[in-house]
C-alpha positions in Angstrom: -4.6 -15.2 14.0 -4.7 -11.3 13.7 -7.5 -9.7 14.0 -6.6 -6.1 13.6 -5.7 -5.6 9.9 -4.1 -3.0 7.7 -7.2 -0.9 6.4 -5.6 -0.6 3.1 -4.6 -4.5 2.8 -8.5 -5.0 3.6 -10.2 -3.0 1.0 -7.5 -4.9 -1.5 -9.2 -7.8 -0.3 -12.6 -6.5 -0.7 -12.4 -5.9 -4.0 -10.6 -8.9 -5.1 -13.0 -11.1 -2.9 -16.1 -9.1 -3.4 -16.5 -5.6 -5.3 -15.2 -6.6 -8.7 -18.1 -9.1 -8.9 -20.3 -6.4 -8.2 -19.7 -3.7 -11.0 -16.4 -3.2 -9.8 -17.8 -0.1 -7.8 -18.2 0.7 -4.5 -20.2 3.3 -2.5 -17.7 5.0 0.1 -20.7 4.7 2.9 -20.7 0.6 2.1 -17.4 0.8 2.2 -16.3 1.9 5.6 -19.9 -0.2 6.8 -18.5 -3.0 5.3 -14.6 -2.6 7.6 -16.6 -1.8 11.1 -17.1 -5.3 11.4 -12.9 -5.1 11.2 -12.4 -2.6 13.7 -11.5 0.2 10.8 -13.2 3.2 11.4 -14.5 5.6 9.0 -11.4 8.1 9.3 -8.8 5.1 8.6 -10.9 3.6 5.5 -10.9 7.2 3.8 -7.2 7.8 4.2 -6.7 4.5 2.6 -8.6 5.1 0.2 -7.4 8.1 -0.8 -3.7 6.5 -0.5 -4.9 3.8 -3.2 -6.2 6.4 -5.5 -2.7 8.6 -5.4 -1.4 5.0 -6.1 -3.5 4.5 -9.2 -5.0 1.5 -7.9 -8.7 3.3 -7.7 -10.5 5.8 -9.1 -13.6 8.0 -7.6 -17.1 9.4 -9.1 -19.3 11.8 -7.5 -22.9 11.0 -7.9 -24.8 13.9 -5.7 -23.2 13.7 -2.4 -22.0 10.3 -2.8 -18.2 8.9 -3.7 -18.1 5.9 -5.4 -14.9 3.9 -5.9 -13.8 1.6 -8.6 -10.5 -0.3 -9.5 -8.4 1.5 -12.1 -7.3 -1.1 -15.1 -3.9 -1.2 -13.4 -5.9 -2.1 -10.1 -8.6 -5.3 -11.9 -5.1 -6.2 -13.7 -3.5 -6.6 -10.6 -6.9 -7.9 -9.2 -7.0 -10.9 -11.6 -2.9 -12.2 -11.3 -3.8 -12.2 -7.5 -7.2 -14.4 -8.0 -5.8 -16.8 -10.5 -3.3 -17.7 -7.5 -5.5 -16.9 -4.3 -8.2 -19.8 -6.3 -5.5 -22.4 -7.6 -6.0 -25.4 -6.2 -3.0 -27.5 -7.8 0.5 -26.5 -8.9 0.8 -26.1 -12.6 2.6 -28.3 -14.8 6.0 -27.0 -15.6 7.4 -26.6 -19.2 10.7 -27.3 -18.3 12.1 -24.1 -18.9 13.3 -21.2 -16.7 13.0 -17.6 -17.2 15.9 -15.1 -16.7 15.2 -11.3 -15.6 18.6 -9.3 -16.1 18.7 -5.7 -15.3 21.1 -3.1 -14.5 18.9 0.4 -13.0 21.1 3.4 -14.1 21.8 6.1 -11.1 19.3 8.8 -12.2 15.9 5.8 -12.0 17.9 4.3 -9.0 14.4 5.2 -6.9 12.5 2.3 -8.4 15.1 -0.4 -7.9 13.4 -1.2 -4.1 9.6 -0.9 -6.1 11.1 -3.2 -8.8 12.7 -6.0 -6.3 9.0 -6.2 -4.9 7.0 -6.6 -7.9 9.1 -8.9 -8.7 9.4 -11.2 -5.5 5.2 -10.2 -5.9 5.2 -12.0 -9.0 6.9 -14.7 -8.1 10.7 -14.3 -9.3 13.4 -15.6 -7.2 17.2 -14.0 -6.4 19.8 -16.5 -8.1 22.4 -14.0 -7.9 22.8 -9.8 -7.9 21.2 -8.4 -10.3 19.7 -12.0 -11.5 16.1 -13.2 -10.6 14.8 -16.6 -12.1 11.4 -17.9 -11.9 10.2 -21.6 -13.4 6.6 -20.1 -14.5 5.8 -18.2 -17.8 5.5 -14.8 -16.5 6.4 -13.1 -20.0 3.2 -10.9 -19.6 4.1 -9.7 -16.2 7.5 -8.5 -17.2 6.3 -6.7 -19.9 3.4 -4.9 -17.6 6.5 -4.0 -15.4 9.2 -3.0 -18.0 6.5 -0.7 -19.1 5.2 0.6 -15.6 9.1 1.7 -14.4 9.7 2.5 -17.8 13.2 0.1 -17.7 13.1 -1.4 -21.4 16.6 -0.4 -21.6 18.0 -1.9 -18.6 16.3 -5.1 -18.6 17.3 -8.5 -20.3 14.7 -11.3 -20.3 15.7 -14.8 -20.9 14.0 -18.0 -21.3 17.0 -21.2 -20.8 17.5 -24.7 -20.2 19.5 -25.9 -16.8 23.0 -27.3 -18.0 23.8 -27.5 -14.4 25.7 -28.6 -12.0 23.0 -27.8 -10.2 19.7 -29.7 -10.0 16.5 -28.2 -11.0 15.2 -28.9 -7.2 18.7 -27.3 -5.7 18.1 -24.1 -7.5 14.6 -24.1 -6.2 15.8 -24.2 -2.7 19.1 -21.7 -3.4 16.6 -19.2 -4.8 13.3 -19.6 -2.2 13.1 -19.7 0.9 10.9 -23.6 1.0 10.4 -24.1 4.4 9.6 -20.9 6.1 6.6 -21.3 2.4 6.2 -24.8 4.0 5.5 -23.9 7.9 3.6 -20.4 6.9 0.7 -23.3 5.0 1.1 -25.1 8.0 0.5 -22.3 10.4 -3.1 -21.7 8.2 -4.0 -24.9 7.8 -4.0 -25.8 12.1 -5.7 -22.5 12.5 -8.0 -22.8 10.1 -9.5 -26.9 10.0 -10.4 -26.0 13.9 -12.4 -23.0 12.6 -14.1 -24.7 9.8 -15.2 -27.6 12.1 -16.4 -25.3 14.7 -17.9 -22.5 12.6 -19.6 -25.7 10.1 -21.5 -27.1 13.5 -22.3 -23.5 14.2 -24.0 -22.9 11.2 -26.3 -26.1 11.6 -27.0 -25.2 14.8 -28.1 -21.2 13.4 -25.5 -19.8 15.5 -23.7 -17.9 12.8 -25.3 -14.4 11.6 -24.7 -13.4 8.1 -22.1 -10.7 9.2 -20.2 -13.3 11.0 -19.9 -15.5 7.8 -18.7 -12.3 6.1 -16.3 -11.6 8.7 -14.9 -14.7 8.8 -14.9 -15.5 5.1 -13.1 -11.6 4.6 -10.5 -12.9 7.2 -9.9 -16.4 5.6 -9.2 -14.7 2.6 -7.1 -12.3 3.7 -4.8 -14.6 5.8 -4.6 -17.0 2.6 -4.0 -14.0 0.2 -1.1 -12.9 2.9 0.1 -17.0 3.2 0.1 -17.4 -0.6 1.9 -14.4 -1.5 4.7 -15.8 -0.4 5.0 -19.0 -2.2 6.0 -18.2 -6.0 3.9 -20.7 -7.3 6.2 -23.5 -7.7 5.4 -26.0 -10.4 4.7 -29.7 -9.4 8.2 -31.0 -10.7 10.3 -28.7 -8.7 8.0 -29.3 -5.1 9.0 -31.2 -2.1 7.8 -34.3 -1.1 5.9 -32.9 1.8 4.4 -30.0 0.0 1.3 -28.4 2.0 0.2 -25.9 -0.6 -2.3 -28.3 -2.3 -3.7 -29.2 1.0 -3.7 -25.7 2.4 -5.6 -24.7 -0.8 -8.5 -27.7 -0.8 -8.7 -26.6 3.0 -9.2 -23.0 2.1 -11.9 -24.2 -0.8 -13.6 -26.1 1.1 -14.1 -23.4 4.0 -15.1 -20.6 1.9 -18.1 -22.5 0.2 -19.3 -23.4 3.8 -19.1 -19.7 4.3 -20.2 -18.2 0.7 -24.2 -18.2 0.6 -24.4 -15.9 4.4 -21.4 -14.0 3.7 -22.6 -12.9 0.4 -25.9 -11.3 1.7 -24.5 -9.1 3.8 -22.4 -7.9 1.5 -25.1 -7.8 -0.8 -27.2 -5.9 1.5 -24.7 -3.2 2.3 -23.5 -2.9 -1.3 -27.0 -2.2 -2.1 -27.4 0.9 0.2 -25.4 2.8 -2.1 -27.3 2.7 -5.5 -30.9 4.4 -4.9 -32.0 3.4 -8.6 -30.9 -0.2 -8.1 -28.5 -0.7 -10.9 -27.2 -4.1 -12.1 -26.4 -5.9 -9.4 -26.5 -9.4 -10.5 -24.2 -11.3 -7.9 -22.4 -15.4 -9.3 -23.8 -18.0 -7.5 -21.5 -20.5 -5.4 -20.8 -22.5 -8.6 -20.8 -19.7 -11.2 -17.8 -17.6 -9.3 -15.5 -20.7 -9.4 -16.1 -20.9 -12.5 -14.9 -17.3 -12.9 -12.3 -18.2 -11.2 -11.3 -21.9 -11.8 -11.4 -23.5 -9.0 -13.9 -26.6 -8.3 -16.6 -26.1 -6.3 -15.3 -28.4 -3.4 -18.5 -26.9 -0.6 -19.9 -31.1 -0.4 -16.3 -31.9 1.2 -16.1 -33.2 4.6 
């Protein structure tokens, strides 16, 4: 897989992965320390960085002569609908209901329309026809974050409805998503990925693997997840095909991450900690406690 990354994409997944379980802060100096590993030099991390602050995604501090960086509440919001599918192991269960997003964008807001198509295709809506996106999952919170953020409460109509057909539940699935390209993008990760985990699991015993490689290699398996998943709207079990690799993709990527976990998180530790000269609280979840932040079983005794 890639190896050369978009700079911005990767501090998105350092914080999601890493910073926010560290005080949600970030020295700039660990920062661009922590991409050289990426090939992201220090010129490339501050003009991200300073891209994802006129975004409102982070915000800085000066301490001294040091920048600090830390999610804005837009950025952890964002942060935590991103982790609670990146660390879903199953599909949900679905209700048995669909939601309805209708919205007509006047002339004068008709800038946001392209911003609006992608938070929505983001969250997980599908097209069902112009003007008409549909999604099987509950996502009344997420409209309402966006109806707010583009300021549309007057173009929008939300709906939650019952299929009368003719149409089957599972034909609208497939009119509306695109199921296979999902299907073969899981696929794609998961032959790339069990040759890695067996290889980079005997290198481990064998002491072949430094800390920084675990963090590399853990950084990129989340990444190229985050980038597989963000694709698949989070279909509920009902609606899934028969051949579905999603949950298998998922145990895969579970199961590789706690092999990874305990190197990968000291030297991220250990670079973190070269920003803060009084040593502030830097209590860091063990293996066990940061599934259970973010609920997902810890699956690292698999084979």
């Amino acid at each position: 897989m890639q190896k050369k990354l978009n700079t911005r994409s990767m501090i998105f997944t350092l914080f999601g992965d890493y910073i926010r379980y560290h005080g949600n802060e970030i020295w700039m100096g660990s920062l661009i320390k922590l991409l050289e590993p990426f090939n992201h030099n220090e010129q490339a991390v501050r003009s991200a960085i300073s891209r994802m602050s006129k975004q409102g995604w982070v915000v800085s501090r000066k301490e001294t002569n040091k920048s600090y960086y830390s999610l804005t509440e837009r950025g952890k919001k964002r942060m935590e609908e991103a982790a609670g599918r990146i660390y879903r192991i199953e599909a949900e269960k679905w209700d048995g209901k669909w939601r309805m997003l209708l919205y007509n964008i006047p002339e004068e807001k008709r800038q946001i329309r392209d911003e609006l198509r992608k938070e929505l295709i983001w969250s997980g809506f599908g097209l069902l026809s112009n003007g008409v996106w549909i999604t099987p999952n509950n996502l009344k919170n997420q409209i309402n974050d966006i109806i707010d953020k583009y300021n549309i409460r007057e173009c929008v109509h939300f709906f939650t409805a019952d299929n009368e057909g003719p149409q089957s539940n599972k034909q609208i699935i497939t009119n509306c998503w695109d199921i296979d390209h999902i299907n073969k993008q899981y696929q794609m990760f998961i032959k790339f990925y069990e040759g890695e985990m067996v290889e980079n699991r005997q290198k481990l015993e064998e002491g072949k693997m430094s800390n920084q490689d675990c963090f590399v290699e853990r950084t990129l398996l989340v990444h190229h997840y985050r980038k597989s998943l963000f694709i698949d709207p989070g279909i509920p079990q009902e609606l899934l095909p028969e051949k579905w690799l999603g949950e298998q993709a998922a145990k895969l990527f579970s199961s590789y991450y706690n092999i990874l976990a305990e190197k990968a998180n000291a030297f991220f530790e250990k670079v973190y900690a070269e920003g803060y000269t009084n040593q502030k609280n830097m209590s860091t979840p063990t293996i066990s406690n940061f599934f259970e932040l973010v609920n997902i079983p810890d699956s690292s005794d698999e084979r």
